[in-house]
MDAnalysis code that builds the backbone (N, CA, C; Angstrom):
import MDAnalysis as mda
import numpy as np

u = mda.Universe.empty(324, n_residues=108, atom_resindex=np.repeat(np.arange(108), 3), trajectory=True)
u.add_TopologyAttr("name", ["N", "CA", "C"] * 108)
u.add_TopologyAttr("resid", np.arange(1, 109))
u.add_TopologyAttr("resname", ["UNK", "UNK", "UNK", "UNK", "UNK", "UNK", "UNK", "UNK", "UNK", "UNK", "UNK", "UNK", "UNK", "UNK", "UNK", "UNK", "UNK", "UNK", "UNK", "UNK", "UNK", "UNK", "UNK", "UNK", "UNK", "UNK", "UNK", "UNK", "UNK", "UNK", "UNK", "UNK", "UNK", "UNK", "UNK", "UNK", "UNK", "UNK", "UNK", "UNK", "UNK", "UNK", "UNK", "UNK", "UNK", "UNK", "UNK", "UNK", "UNK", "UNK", "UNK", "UNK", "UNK", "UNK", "UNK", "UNK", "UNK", "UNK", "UNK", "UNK", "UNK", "UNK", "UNK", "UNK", "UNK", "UNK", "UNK", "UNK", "UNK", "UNK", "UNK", "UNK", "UNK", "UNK", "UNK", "UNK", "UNK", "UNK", "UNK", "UNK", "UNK", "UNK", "UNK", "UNK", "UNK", "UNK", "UNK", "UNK", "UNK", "UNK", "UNK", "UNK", "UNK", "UNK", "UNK", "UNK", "UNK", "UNK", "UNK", "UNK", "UNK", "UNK", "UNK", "UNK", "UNK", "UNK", "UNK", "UNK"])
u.atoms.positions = np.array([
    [0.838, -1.167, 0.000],
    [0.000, 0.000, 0.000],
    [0.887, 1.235, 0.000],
    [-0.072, 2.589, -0.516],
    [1.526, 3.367, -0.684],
    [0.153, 4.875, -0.434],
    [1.088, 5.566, -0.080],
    [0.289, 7.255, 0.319],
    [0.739, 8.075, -0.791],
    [-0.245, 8.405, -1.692],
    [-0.153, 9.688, -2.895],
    [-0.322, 10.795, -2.137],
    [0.348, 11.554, -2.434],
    [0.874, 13.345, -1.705],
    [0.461, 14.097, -2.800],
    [-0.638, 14.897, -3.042],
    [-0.773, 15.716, -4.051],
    [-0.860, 17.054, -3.482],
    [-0.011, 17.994, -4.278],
    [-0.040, 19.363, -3.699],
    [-0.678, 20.134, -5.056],
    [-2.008, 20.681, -5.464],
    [-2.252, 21.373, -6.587],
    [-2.858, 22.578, -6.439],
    [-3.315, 22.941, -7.524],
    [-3.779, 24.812, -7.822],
    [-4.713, 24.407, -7.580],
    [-5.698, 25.338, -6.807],
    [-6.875, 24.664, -5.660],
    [-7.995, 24.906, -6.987],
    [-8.061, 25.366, -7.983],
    [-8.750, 25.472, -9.168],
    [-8.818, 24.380, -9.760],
    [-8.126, 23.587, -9.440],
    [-7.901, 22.054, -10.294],
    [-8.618, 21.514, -9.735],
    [-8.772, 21.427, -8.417],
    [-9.376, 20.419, -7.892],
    [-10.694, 19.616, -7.884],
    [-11.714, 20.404, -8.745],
    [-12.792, 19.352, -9.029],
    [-12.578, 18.825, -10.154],
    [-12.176, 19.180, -11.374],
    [-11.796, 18.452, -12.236],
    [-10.721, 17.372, -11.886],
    [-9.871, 17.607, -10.843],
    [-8.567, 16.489, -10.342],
    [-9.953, 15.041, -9.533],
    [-11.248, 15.639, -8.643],
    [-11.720, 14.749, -8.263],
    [-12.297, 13.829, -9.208],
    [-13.384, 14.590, -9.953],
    [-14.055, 14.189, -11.248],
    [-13.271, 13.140, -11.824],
    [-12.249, 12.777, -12.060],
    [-11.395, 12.319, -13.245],
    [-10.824, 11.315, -12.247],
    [-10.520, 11.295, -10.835],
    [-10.619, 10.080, -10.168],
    [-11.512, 9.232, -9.670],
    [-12.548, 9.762, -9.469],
    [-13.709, 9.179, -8.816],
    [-14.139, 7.938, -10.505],
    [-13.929, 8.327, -11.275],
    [-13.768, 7.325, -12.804],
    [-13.025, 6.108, -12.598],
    [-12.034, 6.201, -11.897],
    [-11.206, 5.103, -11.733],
    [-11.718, 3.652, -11.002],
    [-11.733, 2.637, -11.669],
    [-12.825, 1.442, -10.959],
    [-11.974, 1.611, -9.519],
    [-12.728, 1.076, -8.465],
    [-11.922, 0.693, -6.828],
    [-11.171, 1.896, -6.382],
    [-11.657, 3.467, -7.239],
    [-10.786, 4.033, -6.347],
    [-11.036, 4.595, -4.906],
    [-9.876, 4.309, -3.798],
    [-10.322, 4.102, -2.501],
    [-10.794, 5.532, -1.812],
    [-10.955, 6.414, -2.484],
    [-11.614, 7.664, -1.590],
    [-10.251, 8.383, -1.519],
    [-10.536, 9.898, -1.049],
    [-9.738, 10.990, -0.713],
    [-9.531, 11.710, 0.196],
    [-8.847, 12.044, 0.902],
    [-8.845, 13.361, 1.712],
    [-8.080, 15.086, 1.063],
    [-9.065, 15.703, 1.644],
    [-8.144, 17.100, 1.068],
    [-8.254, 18.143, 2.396],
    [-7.016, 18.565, 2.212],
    [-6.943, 20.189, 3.198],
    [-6.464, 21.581, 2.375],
    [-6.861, 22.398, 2.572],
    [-5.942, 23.667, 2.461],
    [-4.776, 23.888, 2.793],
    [-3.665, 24.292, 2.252],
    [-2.280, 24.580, 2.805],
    [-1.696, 25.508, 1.957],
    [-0.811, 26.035, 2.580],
    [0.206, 27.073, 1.811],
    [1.585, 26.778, 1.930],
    [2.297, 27.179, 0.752],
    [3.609, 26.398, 0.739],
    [4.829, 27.905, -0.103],
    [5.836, 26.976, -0.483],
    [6.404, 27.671, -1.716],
    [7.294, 26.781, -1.677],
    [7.836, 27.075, -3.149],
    [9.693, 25.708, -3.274],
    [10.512, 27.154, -3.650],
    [11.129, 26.563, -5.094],
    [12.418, 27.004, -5.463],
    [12.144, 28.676, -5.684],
    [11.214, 28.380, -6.546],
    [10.794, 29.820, -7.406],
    [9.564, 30.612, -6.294],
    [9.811, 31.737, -6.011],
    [9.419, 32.535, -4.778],
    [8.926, 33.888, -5.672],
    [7.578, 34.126, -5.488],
    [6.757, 35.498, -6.279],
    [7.021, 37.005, -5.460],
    [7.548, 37.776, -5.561],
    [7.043, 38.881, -4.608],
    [5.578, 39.850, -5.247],
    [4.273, 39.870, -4.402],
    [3.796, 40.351, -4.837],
    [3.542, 41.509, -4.266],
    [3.070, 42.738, -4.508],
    [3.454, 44.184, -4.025],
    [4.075, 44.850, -3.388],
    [3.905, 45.399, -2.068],
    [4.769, 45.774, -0.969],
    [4.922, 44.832, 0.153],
    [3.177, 44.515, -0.119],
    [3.098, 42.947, 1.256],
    [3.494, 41.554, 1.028],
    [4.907, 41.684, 1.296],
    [5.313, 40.041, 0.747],
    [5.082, 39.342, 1.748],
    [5.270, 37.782, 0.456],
    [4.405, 36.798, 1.345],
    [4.918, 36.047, -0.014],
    [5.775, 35.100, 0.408],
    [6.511, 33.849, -0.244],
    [4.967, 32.356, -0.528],
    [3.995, 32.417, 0.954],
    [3.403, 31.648, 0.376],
    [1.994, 31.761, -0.809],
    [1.873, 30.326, -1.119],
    [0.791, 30.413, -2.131],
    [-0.137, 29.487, -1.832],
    [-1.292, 29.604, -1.762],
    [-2.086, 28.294, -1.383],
    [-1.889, 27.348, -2.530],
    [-2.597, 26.236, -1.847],
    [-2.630, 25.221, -2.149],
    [-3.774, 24.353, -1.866],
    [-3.928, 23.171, -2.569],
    [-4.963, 21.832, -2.125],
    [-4.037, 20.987, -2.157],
    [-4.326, 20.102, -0.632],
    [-3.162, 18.747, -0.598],
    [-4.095, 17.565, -0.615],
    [-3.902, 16.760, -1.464],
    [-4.927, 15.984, -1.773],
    [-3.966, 14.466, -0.945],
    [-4.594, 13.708, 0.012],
    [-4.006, 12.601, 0.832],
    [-4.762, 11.563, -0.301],
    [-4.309, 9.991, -0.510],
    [-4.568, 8.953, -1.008],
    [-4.051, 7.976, -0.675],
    [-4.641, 6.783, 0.187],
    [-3.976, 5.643, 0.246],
    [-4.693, 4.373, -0.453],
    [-3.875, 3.945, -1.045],
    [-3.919, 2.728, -2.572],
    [-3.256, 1.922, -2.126],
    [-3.708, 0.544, -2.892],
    [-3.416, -0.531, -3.383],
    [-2.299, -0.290, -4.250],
    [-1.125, -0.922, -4.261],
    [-0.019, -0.727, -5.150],
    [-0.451, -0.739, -6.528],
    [-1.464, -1.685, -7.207],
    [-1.620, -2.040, -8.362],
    [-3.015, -0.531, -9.039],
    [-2.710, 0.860, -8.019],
    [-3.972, 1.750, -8.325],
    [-2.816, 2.641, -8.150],
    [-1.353, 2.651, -8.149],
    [-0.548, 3.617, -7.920],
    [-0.514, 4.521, -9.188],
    [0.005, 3.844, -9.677],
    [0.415, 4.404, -11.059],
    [-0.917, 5.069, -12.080],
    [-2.129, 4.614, -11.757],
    [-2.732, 5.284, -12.621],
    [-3.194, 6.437, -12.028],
    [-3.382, 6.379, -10.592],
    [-4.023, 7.518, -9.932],
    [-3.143, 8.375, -10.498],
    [-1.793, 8.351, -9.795],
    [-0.240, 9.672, -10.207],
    [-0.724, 9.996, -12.071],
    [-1.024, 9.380, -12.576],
    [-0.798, 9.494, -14.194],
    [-1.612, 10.724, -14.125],
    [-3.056, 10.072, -13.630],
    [-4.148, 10.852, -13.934],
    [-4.332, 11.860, -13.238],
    [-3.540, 12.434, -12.560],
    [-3.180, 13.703, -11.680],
    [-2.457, 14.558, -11.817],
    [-1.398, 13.688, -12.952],
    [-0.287, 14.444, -13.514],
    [-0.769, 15.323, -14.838],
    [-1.656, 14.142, -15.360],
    [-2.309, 14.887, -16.613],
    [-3.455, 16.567, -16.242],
    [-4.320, 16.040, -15.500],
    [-5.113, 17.014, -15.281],
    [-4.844, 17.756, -14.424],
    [-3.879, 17.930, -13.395],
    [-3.831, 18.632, -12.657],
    [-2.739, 19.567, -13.724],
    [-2.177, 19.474, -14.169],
    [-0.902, 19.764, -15.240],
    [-1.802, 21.660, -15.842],
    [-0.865, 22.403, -15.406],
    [-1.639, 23.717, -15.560],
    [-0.167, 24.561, -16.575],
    [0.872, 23.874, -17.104],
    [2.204, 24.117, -17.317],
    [2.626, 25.716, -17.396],
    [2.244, 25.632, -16.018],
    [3.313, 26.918, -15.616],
    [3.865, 26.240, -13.838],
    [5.167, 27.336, -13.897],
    [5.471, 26.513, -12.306],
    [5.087, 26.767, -11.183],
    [4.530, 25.802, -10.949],
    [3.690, 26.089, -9.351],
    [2.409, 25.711, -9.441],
    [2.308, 24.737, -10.546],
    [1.393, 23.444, -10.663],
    [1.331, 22.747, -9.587],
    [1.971, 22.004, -8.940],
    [2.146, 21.021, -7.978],
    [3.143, 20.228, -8.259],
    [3.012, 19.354, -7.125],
    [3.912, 18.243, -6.891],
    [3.466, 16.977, -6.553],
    [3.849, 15.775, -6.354],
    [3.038, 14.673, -6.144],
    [4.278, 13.695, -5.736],
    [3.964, 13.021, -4.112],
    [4.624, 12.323, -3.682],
    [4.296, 10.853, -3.568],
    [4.780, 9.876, -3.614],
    [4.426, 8.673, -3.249],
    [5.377, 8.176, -1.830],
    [4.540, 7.688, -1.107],
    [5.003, 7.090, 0.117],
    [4.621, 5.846, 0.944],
    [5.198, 4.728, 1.039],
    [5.271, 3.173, 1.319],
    [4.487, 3.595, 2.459],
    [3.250, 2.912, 2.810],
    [2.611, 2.737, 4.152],
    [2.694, 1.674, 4.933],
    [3.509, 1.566, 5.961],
    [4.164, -0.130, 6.858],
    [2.633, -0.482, 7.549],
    [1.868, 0.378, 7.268],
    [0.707, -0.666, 8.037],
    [-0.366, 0.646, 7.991],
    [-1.752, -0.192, 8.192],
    [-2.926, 0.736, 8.131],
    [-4.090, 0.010, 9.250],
    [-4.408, 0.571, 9.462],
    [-5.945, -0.214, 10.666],
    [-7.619, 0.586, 10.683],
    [-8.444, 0.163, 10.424],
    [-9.432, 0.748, 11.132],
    [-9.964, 0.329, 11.799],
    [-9.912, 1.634, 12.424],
    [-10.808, 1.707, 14.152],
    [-11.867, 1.019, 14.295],
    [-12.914, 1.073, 13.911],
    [-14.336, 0.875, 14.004],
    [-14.381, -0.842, 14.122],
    [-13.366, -1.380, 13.420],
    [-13.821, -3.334, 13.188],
    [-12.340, -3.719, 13.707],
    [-11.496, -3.099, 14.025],
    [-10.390, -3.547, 14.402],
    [-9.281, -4.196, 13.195],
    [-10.104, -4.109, 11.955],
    [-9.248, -4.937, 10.599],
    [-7.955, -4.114, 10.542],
    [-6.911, -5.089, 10.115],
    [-5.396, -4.305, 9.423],
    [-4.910, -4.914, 8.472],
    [-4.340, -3.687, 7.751],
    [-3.696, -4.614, 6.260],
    [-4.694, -3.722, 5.106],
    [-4.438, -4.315, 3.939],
    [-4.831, -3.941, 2.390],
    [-6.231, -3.742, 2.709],
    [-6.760, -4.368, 3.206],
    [-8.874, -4.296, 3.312],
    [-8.756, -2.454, 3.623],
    [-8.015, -1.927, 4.580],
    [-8.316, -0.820, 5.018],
    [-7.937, 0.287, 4.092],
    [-7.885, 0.562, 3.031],
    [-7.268, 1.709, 2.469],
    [-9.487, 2.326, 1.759],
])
């Protein structure tokens, strides 16, 4: 099982849901608001302020739903200018839910 990290232009984001919720078995989402910045830093008027919002989109998958989710996130979220986003993948050593006590792959 593995954790997709999506950081995008919060404008994307129903079209980024739309276009997953298509995907057979895909396991659901979480999203928050956040503000960030990387390399390339905007100054905008007198009141600077390095950050920029953001939507961080959380996903935990089945290994064999990795690759298409990232594809299809890469494509539509894809706004090609910089400061599109970013997208992480990260190995999950274990998962549980609360409610039935189950652990392992059932829970994502």
């Amino acid at each position: 099982m593995k954790e997709i990290r999506a950081y995008i232009e919060p404008f994307m984001l129903l079209k980024v849901t739309q276009t997953l919720l298509e995907i057979p078995d895909f396991p659901g989402m979480s999203v928050t608001d956040c503000e960030g910045f990387g390399r390339v830093k905007f100054i905008v008027g007198r009141d600077f302020s390095p950050y920029v919002p953001k939507k961080r989109i959380e996903i935990f998958a089945s290994d064999d739903l990795v690759e298409r989710i990232v594809n299809e996130i890469m494509v539509v979220a894809n706004t090609h200018q910089h400061g599109a986003g970013k997208i992480y993948v990260l190995d999950v050593v274990e998962s549980a839910r609360i409610s039935t006590g189950e652990r392992g792959e059932e829970c994502t």
